[in-house]
N, C-alpha and C positions, 0 to 999 in steps of 0.2 A: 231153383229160384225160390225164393222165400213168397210165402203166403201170405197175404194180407186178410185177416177172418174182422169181419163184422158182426156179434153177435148183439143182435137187436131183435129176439122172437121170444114170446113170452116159452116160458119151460114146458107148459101144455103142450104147445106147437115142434118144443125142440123133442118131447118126448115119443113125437111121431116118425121123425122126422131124422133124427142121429141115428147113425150106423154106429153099432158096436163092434169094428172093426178092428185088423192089426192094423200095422205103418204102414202096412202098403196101399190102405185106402187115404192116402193125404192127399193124392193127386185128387181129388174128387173135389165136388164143390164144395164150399166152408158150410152149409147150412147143413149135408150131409154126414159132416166126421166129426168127431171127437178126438184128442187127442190123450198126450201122455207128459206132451212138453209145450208151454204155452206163455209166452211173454205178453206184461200188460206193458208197453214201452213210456205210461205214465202214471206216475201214482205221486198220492199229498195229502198231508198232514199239513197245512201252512198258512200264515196270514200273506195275501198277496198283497199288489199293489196299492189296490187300490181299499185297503180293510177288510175285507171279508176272507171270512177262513173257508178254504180250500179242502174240503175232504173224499174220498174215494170209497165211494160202496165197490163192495165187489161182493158176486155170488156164482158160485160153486157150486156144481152138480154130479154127481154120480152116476152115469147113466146105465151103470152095470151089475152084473149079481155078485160082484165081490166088494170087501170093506180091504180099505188099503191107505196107506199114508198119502199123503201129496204134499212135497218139501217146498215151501216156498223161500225165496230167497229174494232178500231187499238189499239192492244196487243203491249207494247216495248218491252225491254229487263228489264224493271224495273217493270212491273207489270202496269202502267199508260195504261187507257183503253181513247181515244178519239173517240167518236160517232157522225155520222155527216147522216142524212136520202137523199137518191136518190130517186129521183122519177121518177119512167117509166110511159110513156106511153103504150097502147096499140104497141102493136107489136116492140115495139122500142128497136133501141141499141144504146146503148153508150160505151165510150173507151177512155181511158184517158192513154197516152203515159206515164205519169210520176206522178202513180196514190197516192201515200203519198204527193206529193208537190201539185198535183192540185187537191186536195178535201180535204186533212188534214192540207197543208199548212207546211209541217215538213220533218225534215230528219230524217236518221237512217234507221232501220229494225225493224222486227215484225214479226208479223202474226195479217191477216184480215176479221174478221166473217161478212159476212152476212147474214142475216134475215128478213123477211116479214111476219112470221106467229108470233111469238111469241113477238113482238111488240104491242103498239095502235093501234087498228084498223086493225091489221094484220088478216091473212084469210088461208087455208090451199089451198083456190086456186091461192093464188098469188106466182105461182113458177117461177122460173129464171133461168136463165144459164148463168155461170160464166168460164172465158179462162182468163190465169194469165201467165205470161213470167214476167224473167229477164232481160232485156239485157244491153249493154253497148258497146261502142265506142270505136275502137283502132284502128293506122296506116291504119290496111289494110280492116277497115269497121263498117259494122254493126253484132254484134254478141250477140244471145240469147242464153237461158234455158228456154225451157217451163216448168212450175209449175201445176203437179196436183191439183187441187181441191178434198175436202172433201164433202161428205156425210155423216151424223153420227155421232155420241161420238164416242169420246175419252174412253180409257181401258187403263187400269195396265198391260194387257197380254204383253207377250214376242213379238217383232216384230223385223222384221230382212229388210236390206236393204242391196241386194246382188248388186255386180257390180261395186264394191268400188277399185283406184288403185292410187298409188303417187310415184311417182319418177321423174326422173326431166322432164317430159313432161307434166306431171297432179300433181294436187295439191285434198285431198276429205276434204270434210267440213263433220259435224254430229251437227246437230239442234232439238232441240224440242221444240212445244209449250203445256205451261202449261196449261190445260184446269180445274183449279181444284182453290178454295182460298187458299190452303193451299201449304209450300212452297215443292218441288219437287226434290228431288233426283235420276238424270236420269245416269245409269250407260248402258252405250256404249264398250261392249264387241267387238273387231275386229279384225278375226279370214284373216288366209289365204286360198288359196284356196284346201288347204289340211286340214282344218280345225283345224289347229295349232292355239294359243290364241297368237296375236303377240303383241296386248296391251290394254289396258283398259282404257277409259277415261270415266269421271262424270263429268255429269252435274247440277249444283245445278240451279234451277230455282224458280226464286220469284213465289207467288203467281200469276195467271194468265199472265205470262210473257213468254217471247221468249229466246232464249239461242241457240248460234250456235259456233261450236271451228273447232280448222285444228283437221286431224288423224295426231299425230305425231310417223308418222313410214312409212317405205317404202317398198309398195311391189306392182307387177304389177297386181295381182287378187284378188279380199278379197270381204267379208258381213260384215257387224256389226250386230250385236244383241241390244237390246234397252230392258232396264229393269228398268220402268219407278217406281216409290212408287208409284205416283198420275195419274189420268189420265192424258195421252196427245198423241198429234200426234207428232211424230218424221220421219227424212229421215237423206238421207244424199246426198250429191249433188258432182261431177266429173266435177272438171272444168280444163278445159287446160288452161295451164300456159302461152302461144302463146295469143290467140285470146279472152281468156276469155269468151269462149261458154262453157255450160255445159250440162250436164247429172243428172236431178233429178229423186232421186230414195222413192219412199216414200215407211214408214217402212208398212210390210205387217203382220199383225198379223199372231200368230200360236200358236195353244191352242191343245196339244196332246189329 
């Protein structure tokens, strides 16, 4: 079953804190391991809705005594896969404020895999740790979303992303990335919090592609349910319509 990692610990604390492990430590808690394979299931270069541009810091850590590549790979919304390799040093971090324009060179959004073992020359000891935010600029500042990271494949099973609300103070969005060649049929059931079905949106996603829409309906508490054909990772994100900070919620499997 796929991993859902939250990395939200300043690097001081992760560096007490992460096991420099093989793969067999994933089953462990997320604050514990590092990895080798690690999906951010959203990233953006882009002017949204409502004006403001949309950028993605991401930072990258080393947490081991070797230097090694870590190949990242940028999924669009059309299926187009751009691959560009990073190289850490021993113990090193990097962080790139506006990371699809300064290492891909592009706009738009996505989702972004990285990898170090299943590459050239990759190794199952070269694991990493990965911290992924939104943020973007308005009147009265700086305002983010911090972005889970992945652990794990992608599944077909049922996943639900509880926390969902839109009315005129919040706006939710519903995304998924296609982790599959084949093209994807992502139905987004979005219930209230009385579990009444208040509407249904699909998502059709290209082959290995990203796909994100509004919930067009209005209610102050909700989940969505996520009922993918192909595999993929889905969430869904709460963003206020003031400040354009959000709430990302990623979809959590459940397999009775």
């Amino acid at each position: 079953m796929r991993k859902i990692m939250m990395w939200v610990l300043t690097v001081g604390f992760l560096l007490s804190q992460v096991a420099v492990a093989n793969d067999t430590a994933s089953s462990r808690n997320a604050i514990e391991v590092a990895s080798t394979s690690v999906v951010v299931p959203s990233v953006a270069n882009v002017t949204g809705l409502t004006g403001s541009v949309f950028r993605s810091r991401i930072s990258l850590f080393n947490p081991t005594a070797f230097t090694y590549p870590i190949q990242a790979t940028f999924h669009d919304v059309s299926g187009n896969m751009s691959k560009v390799n990073i190289t850490m040093a021993a113990s090193q971090m990097r962080v790139y404020d506006n990371f699809l324009g300064d290492v891909f060179g592009t706009t738009g959004a996505g989702s972004v895999r990285f990898e170090s073992r299943q590459i050239a020359g990759g190794s199952p000891n070269f694991q990493f740790v990965v911290n992924a935010e939104v943020w973007t600029i308005v009147s009265s500042g700086r305002y983010g979303t911090s972005v889970a990271t992945i652990v794990g494949g992608a599944s077909t099973s049922d996943s639900y992303s509880p926390g969902i609300r839109v009315d005129s103070d919040f706006r939710s969005n519903v995304g998924c990335f296609n982790d599959s060649a084949s093209s994807n049929t992502v139905v987004a059931d979005v219930f209230d919090a009385s579990n009444n079905l208040v509407t249904t949106v699909t998502l059709p996603v290209p082959p290995n592609a990203w796909a994100q829409t509004t919930v067009p309906a209005t209610l102050s508490a909700g989940y969505v349910r996520f009922r993918p054909s192909q595999p993929a990772y889905c969430f869904a994100v709460v963003v206020n319509n003031t400040t354009n900070d959000g709430h990302f919620i990623p979809a959590t499997e459940f397999t009775p």
